[in-house]
N, C-alpha and C positions, 0 to 999 in steps of 0.2 A: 673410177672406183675400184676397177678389178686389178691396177695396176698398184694402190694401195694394200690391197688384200693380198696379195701377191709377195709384194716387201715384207708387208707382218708376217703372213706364214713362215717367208724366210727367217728374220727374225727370230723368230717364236723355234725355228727349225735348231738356229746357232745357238739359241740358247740352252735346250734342250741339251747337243751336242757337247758345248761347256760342260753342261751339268753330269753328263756320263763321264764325260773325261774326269772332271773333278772326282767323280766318286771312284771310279776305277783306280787314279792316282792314290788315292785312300787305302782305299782297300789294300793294293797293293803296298803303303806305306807301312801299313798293321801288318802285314805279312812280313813283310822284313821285319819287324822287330820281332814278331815271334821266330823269325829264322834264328836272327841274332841272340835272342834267347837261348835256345836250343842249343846253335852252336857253343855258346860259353859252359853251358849244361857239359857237352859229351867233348868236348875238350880241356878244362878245367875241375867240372867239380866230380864228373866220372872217369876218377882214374884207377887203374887197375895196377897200378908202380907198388913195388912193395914201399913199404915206411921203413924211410934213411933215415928217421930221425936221430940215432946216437952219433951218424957219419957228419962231417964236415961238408960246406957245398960242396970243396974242390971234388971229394969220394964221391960226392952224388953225380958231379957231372963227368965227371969220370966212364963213372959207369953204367951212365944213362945219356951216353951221345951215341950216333953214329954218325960218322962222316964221310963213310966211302959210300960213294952211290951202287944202288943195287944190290947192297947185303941184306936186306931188310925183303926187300923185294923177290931176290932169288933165295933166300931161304924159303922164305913162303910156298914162290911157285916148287917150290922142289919138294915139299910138305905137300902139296896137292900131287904133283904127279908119284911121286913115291910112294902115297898112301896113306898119311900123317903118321910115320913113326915117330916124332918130337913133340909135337903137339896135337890139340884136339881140331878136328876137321875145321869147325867154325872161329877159330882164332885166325888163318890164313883169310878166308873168304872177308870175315868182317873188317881185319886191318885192309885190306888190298881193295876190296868195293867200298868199303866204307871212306877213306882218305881218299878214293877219287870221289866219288858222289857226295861228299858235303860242301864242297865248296862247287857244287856247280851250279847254285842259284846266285852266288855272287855273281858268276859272269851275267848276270840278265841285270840282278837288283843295281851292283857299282854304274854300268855307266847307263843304268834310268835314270840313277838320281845322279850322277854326276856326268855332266856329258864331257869333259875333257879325256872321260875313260872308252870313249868312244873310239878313240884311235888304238887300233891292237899293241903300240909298244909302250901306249902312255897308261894300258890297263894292266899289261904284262907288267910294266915296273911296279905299279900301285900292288900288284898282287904280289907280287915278291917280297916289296916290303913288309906286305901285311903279315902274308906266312912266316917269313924269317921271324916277325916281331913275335910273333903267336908261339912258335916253336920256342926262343928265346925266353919267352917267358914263363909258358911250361918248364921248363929247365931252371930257372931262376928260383920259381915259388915253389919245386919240386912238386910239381900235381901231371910233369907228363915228361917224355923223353924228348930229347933233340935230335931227328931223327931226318937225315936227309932224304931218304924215299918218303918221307910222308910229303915233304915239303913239294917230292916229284909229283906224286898221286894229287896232292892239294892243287896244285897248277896246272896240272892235265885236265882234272876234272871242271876248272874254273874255266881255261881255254876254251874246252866243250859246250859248258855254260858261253859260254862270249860268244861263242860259232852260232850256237842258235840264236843267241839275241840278235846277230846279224844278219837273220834269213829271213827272206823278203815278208813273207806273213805273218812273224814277231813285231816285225816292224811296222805293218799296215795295220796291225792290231791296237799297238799300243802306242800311236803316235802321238806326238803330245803335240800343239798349236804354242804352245807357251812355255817351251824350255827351259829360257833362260829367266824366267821371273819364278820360276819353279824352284831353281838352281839359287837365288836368292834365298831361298826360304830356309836352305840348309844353310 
């Protein structure tokens, strides 16, 4: 009898366990979309670009790339150390903490729900292409710059994101039993 009782609690134990995992996955599922929200928000529909509208694309992108690494970046920092003589104090801080800290929940969200992004070069390339794409498109629909330090900042901060998702008590936390039928669902 007690050897019965014993299996059910088990039982009764895993199923439980299912049931937290399953809502955890949830929860966590709505979170990303509100991330993803958010993100389309403060990269798309909150732009700060003046309106190109009379100019041609080729003029807008012209004059809304950059492409040498670290002008965008060392302007800034030189803005802070100088004193802001060009700009206003919080235009440096915002561009420079802001491009790294928003994409540092993709590094946790991309390979929970996708575990191929598990491996650091196969999340590095997904993330590259995603930025580049983001950046490109901003530029396309004229709603933001194409801006190679941002692209730096966006990947620093995603890597950062990845580093944690990889540390030992992310991962005891959020282990899943059922990855790959999970991984179906998307």
């Amino acid at each position: 009898m007690k050897s019965v009782m014993i299996l059910g609690n088990k039982s009764e134990e895993g199923k439980k366990k299912t049931t937290i995992k399953r809502l955890i996955r949830t929860l966590i599922g709505i979170s990303f979309i509100f991330y993803l929200l958010g993100l389309v928000y403060f990269i798309f529909l909150k732009s700060g670009i003046a309106n190109w509208e009379g100019s041609s694309l080729y003029e807008y992108i012209k004059h809304s790339s950059n492409i040498i690494p670290f002008k965008t970046i060392g302007f800034y920092v030189g803005e802070i150390i100088g004193g802001y003589t060009h700009v206003n104090a919080d235009i440096p801080i915002k561009n420079l903490l802001g491009n790294l800290i928003i994409f540092m929940p993709m590094g946790i969200y991309l390979p929970f729900f996708i575990k191929k992004t598990n491996q650091a070069i196969t999340f590095f390339l997904v993330m590259t292409a995603l930025l580049f794409a983001i950046e490109l498109t901003q530029l396309i629909t004229r709603s933001g710059r194409f801006d190679i330090d941002d692209y730096l900042l966006n990947i620093i901060g995603a890597l950062i994101g990845y580093t944690m998702w990889k540390t030992k008590p992310v991962q005891a936390m959020l282990k899943k039993p059922d990855m790959d039928s999970a991984e179906k669902m998307i």
